[in-house]
Each structure stands twice: as structure tokens, then as C-alpha cells.
C-alpha positions in Angstrom: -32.3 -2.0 -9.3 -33.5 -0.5 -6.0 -36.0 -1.2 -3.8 -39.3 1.2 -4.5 -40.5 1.1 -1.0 -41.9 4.5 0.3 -45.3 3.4 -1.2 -47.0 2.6 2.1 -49.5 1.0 0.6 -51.1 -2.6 -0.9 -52.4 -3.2 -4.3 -56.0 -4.0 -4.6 -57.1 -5.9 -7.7 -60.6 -5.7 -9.4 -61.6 -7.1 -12.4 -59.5 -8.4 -14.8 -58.8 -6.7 -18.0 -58.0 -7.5 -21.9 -56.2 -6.5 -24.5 -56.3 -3.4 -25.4 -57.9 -2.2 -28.8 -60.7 -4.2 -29.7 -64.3 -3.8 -28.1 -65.2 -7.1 -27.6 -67.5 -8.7 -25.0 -66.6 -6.1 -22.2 -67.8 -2.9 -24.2 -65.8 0.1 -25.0 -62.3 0.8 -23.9 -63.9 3.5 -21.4 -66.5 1.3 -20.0 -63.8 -1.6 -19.5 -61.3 1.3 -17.7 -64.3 1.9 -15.2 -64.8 -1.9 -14.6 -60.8 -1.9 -13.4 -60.7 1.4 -11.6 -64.2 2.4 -10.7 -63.2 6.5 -10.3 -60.4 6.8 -12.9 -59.9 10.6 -14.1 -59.7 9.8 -17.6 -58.0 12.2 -19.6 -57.8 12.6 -23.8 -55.3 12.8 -26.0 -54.6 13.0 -29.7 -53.9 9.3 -31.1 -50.0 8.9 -31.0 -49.7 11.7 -28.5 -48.7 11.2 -24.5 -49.8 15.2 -24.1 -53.6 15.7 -23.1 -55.8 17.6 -25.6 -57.6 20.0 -23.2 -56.2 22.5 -20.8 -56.3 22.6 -17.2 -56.4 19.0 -17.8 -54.8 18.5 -14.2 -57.8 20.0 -12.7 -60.0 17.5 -13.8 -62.3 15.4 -11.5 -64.3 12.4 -11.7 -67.4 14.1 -11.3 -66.0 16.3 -14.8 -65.9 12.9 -16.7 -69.5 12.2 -16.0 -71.5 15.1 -17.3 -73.1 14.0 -20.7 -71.0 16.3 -22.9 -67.4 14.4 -21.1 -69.2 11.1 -21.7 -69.8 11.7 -25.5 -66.0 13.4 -26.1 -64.9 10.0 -24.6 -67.0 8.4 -27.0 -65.7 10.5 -30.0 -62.1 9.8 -28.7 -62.1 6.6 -28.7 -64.1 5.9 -32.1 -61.4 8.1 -33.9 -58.5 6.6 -32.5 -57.3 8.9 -30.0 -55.7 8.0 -26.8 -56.5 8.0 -23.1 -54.4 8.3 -19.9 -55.1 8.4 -16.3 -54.8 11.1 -14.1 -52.3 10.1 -11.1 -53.1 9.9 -7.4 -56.0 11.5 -5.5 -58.2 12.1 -8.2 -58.6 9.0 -9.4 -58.7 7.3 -6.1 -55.2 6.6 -6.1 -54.5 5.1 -8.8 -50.4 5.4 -9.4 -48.2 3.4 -12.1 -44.8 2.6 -12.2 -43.6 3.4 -15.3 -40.4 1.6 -16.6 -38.4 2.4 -19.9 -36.7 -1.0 -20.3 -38.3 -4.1 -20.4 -35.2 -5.8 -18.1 -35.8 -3.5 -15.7 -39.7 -4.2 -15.8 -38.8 -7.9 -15.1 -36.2 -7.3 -12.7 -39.1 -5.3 -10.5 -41.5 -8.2 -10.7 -39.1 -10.7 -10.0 -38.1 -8.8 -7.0 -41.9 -7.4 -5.9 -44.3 -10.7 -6.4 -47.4 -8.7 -5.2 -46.6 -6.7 -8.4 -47.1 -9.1 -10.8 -51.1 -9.8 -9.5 -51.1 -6.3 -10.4 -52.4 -4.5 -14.0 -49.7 -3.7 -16.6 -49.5 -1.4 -19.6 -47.1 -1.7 -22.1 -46.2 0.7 -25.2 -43.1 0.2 -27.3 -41.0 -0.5 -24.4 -40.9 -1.5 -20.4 -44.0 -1.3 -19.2 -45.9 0.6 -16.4 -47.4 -1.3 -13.5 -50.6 0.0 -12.3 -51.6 0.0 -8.3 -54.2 1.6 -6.2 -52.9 2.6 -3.0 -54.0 2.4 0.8 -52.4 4.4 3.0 -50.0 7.5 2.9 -47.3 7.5 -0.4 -45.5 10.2 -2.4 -48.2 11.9 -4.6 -45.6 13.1 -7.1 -43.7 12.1 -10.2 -39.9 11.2 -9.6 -37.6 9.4 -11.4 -36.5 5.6 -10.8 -32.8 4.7 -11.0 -30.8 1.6 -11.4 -27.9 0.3 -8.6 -25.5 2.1 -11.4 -27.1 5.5 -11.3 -28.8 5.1 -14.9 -32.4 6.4 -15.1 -34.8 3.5 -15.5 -38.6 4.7 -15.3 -40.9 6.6 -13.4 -42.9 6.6 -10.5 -46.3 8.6 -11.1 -48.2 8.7 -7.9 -50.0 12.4 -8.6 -49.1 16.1 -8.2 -50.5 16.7 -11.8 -49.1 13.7 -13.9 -50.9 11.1 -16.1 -50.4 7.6 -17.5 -51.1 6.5 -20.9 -53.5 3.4 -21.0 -54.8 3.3 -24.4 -54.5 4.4 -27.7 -51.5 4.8 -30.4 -48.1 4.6 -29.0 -45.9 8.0 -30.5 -44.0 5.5 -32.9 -47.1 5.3 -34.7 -46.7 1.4 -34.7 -47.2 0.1 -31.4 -50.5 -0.1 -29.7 -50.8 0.6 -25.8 -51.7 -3.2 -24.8 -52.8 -3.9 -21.1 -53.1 -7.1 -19.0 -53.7 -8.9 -15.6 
């Protein structure tokens, strides 16, 4: 697999992070988003959907998911299932994920990027997404990641109007999104 390396930038870890789907000691899914990344632009979707629920939803801003009305939709989201994503890049404080579609490749990237595996991970069905907030100057856009042999692989979501999936029901309807340290 090739190199990602026009990231320019380090991963910063904060607090660690459990499995997703219960609300255990930490509180709500939301609140334990916020404890891992402090000015996440949370964004809702329909459970077993990958597609936001609102328009405009690339507009959004921080400061839109703290008015009392966001707060309680959140709330309501989350009791009925639905799931949440991430809004990529400079709104959330840059906050990117590298999204892969095969679990091999997901391993291969650790094996080869160490600092990555310190780093948060989401998995769905399949592969896996490795979260990192950036430092520095990176490409705030969505591409696509290849293999050596030319075969698409994944993902990299670093903004320009793209979101990530963290919680919720996977579009299978059987898998959980499931997140870790």
C-alpha cells in the first residue's frame, strides 16, 4: 500500500474512548464524542444511514451544535437509534479519518504508520477508519487511497464538505459502528 504522507501534521490523543453503543460510566454517546474531540461538528443521520438528515449539513458549525434545540435533536437521535458522523476538517478542529474498506489494508497502514495505532479507530462492517487531529497544513478534501496495484482501498476525509460515521447502525443493518483507542 502507499505511503499517505501529505498530512503535515501529528496526531494528538485525548481521552480514551469505549465501545460504542452502551452508555455506561462516561454518559451519552455525545457527551463521550466531546470528551475525545472537544469541537467535533457532529452531524445526524437516520439509524443504518451514512447520509445526514438535515440540509446544508456541510455548513454546520460548532457553535450550531450548542444551541439548546441542537443539543436536544442530539439527544433524540441518539435515544432512537440513529447515527452520528463527524464533519471533516476545519470545522471540527481538524479532525480527519482515514477510512479503509478492507480490514488487510487497515493492518497493513498500522503496521507501516506506528503513530497510527496510538490513534482512535472506528470500525463498521469492514476496514476501519483511523481518526487524527491535525497540526499543521494538510489536504482538506476527500480523495481516494489506492493499493501498490492500483485497486481502490479507502478514503482519506480531511474536509471540503465530507463526514465520517462514528456511531450508530451500520447500512447492513447488523453491524454496530464500534470505536476504540
Amino acid at each position: 500500500m502507499n505511503k499517505v504522507s501529505k498530512n503535515g501534521g501529528r496526531s494528538r490523543q485525548t481521552l480514551p474512548a469505549n465501545q460504542v453503543g452502551s452508555n455506561g460510566a462516561n454518559g451519552s454517546v455525545v457527551n463521550r464524542i466531546y470528551e475525545k474531540w472537544p469541537r467535533a461538528v457532529i452531524v445526524t443521520m437516520l439509524p443504518a444511514s451514512k447520509g445526514p438528515g438535515i440540509r446544508k449539513w456541510q455548513k454546520t458549525t460548532f457553535d450550531d451544535t450548542q444551541t439548546p434545540k441542537s443539543k436536544k435533536h442530539l439527544a433524540a437521535v441518539e435515544r432512537r437509534g440513529g447515527n452520528f458522523g463527524i464533519l471533516q476538517g476545519s470545522p471540527s478542529d481538524n479532525i480527519i479519518a482515514i477510512d479503509f474498506d478492507v480490514d488487510s489494508e487497515l493492518e497493513d497502514f498500522l503496521a507501516k504508520h506506528p503513530f497510527a495505532r496510538d490513534s482512535w479507530t472506528t470500525r463498521g462492517s469492514r476496514g476501519g477508519q483511523i481518526w487524527l487531529h491535525m497540526e499543521g497544513k494538510y489536504p482538506e478534501e476527500k480523495f481516494n487511497l489506492y493499493s501498490d496495484e492500483g485497486e481502490p482501498i479507502g478514503e482519506w476525509r480531511g474536509g471540503g464538505g465530507c463526514q465520517s460515521v462514528v456511531w450508530g447502525l451500520h447500512e447492513n443493518r447488523v453491524d454496530h459502528y464500534s470505536w476504540s483507542d
